[in-house]
C-alpha positions as CSV (number, residue, x, y, z in Angstrom):
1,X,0.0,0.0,0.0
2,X,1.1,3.5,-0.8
3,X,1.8,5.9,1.7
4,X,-0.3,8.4,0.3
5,X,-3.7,6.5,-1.0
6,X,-5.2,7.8,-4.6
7,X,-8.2,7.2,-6.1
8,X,-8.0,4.2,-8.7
9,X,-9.8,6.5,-11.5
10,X,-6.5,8.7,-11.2
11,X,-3.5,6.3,-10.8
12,X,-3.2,6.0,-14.5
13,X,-2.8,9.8,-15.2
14,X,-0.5,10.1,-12.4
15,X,1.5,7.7,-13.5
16,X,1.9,9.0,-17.1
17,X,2.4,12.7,-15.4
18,X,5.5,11.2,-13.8
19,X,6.8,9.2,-16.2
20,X,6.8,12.2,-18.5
21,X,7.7,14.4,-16.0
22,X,10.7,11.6,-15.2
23,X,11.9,11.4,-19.3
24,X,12.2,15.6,-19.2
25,X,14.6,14.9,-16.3
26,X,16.5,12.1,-17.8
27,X,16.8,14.4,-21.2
28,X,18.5,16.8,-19.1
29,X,20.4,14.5,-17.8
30,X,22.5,13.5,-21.0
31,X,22.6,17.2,-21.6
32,X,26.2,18.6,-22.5
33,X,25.2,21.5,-19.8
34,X,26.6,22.3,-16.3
35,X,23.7,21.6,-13.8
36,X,24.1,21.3,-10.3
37,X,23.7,18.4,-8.7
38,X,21.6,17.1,-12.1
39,X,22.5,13.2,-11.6
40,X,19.9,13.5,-8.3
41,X,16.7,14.9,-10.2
42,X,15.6,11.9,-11.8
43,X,15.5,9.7,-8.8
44,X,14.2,12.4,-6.8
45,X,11.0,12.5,-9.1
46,X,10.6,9.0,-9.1
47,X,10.7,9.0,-5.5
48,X,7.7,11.5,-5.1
49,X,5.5,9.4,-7.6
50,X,6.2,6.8,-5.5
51,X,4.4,8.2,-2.2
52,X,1.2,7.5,-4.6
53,X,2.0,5.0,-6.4
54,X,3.9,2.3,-5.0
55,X,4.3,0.4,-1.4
56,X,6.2,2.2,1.1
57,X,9.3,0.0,0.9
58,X,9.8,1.1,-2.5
59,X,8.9,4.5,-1.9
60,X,11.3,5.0,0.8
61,X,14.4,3.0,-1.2
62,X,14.1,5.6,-3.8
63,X,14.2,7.9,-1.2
64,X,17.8,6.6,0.1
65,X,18.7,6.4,-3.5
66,X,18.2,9.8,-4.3
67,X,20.2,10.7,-1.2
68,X,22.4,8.3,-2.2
69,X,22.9,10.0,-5.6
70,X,23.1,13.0,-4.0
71,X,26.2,12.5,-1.8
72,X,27.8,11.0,-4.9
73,X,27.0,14.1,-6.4
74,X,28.8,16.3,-3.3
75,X,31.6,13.7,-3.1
76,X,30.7,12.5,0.3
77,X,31.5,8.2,-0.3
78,X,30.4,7.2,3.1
79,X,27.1,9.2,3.0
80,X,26.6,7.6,-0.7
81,X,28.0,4.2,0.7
82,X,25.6,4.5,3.4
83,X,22.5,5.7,1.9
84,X,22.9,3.0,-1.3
85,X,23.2,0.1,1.6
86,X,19.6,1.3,3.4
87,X,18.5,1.6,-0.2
88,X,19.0,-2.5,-0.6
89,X,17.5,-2.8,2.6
90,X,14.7,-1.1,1.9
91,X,14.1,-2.9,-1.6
C-alpha cells in the first residue's frame, strides 16, 4: 500500500504525469550542460511518484537512493555508501 492513498480512477494519469515528467529529467540529464547536482533529479521525481504509487518500501528506497545520488553528487563516499546500503535494505 502507498503511503499516500489515490483514487483508482486517477492512478493512470498520475503515472503518465510522472513518467513524463521523469523522461524531461532524464533528457537533461544527458545534456552537454553544467547543472548542479543534475544526476539526483531523476530519482528524486521517481521517489515523489512513488508516495502515490507504489508500497512504502519502495517508496522510501528511492528515497535513500536519491540521497544516495546526492552525496555522490557532493563527493561524500560514506554518505553515498551509506545511503545505497539502506536503499538495498529497503528494496
Amino acid at each position: 500500500m502507498a503511503i499516500f492513498r489515490l483514487n483508482e480512477k486517477y492512478t493512470g494519469p498520475v503515472a503518465l504525469t510522472a513518467t513524463g515528467i521523469f523522461l524531461c529529467a532524464s533528457v537533461l540529464f544527458f545534456l552537454p550542460v553544467e547543472i548542479p547536482h543534475k544526476i539526483t533529479y531523476c530519482v528524486a521525481i521517481l521517489t515523489l511518484a512513488s508516495l502515490w504509487l507504489c508500497p512504502w518500501q519502495i517508496a522510501i528506497g528511492l528515497l535513500f537512493s536519491a540521497l544516495g545520488d546526492q552525496m555522490g553528487a557532493m563527493e561524500n563516499l560514506p554518505g553515498q555508501m551509506g545511503s545505497f546500503a539502506l536503499a538495498h535494505i529497503m528494496y
